[in-house]
N, C-alpha and C positions, 0 to 999 in steps of 0.2 A: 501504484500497487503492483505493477506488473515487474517491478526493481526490487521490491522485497523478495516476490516469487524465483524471480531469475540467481539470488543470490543462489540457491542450494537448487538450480537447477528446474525449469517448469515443469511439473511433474502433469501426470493426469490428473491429477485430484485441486491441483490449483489453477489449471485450467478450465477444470469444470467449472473452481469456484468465478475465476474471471468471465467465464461467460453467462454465469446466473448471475453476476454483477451488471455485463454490460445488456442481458436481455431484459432485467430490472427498469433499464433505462430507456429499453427500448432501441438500442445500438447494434450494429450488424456484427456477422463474423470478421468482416474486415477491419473494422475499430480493433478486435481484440489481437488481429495479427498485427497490425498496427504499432499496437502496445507492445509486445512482443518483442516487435525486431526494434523499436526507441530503445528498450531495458537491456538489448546488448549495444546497443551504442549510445548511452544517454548523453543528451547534451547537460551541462550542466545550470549553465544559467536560464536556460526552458524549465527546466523543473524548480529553479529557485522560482519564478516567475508562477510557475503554476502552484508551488508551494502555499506562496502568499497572499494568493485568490483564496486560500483557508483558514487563514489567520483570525479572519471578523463573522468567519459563518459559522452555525454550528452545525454542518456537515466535516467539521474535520472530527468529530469526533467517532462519525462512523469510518471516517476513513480510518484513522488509527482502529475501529472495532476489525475493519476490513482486512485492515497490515497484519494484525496480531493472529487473526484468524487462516489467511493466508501463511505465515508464517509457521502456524502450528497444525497446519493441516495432515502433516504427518507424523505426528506424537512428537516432532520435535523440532527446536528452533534452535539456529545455530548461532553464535556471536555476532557475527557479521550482523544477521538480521535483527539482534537485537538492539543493536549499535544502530540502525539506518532507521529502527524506528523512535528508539528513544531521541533522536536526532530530529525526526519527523514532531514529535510531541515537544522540543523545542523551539521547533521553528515555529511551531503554531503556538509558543506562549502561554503551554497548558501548565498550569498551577500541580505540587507536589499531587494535592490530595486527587483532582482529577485526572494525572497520571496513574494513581495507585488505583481509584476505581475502573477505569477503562481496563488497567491489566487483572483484576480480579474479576 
């Protein structure tokens, strides 16, 4: 989530949302710096990896609720983000129709 954010820059407002995400979970401030500095340096096949741990749950569906939300937390979402998350709703094997209703 924190690679969606960093697309258009982590603002204050998807910071806040990553840490009512990560206090959700019960996770410190250092988790969410954590995630932070991963998302300017991602590795890539860690994230394929963590990707695929989504694939057979159905918490990927909040994650894609989390992306889209993070994504549009400032009235607006750029290409790029659109792109990493329809990418995201790929990887996880999401059917047309459950694409269409996660983004409505």
């Amino acid at each position: 989530l924190a690679l969606v954010a960093q697309i258009d820059k982590i603002s204050d407002k998807r910071k806040e949302y990553l840490e009512i995400l990560l206090n959700s979970f019960e996770l410190s401030e250092e988790v969410l710096e954590s995630c932070i500095e991963f998302a300017k340096n991602p590795d890539e096949k860690m994230i394929l990896n963590m990707m695929q741990a989504f694939v057979k749950r159905e918490i990927k569906y909040n994650f894609i609720i989390d992306a889209l939300m993070i994504a549009g937390i400032d009235g607006e979402m750029t290409d790029e983000q659109k792109t990493l998350i329809q990418e995201y709703m790929e990887m996880f094997k999401l059917t047309k129709k459950e694409q269409e209703d996660l983004i409505y």
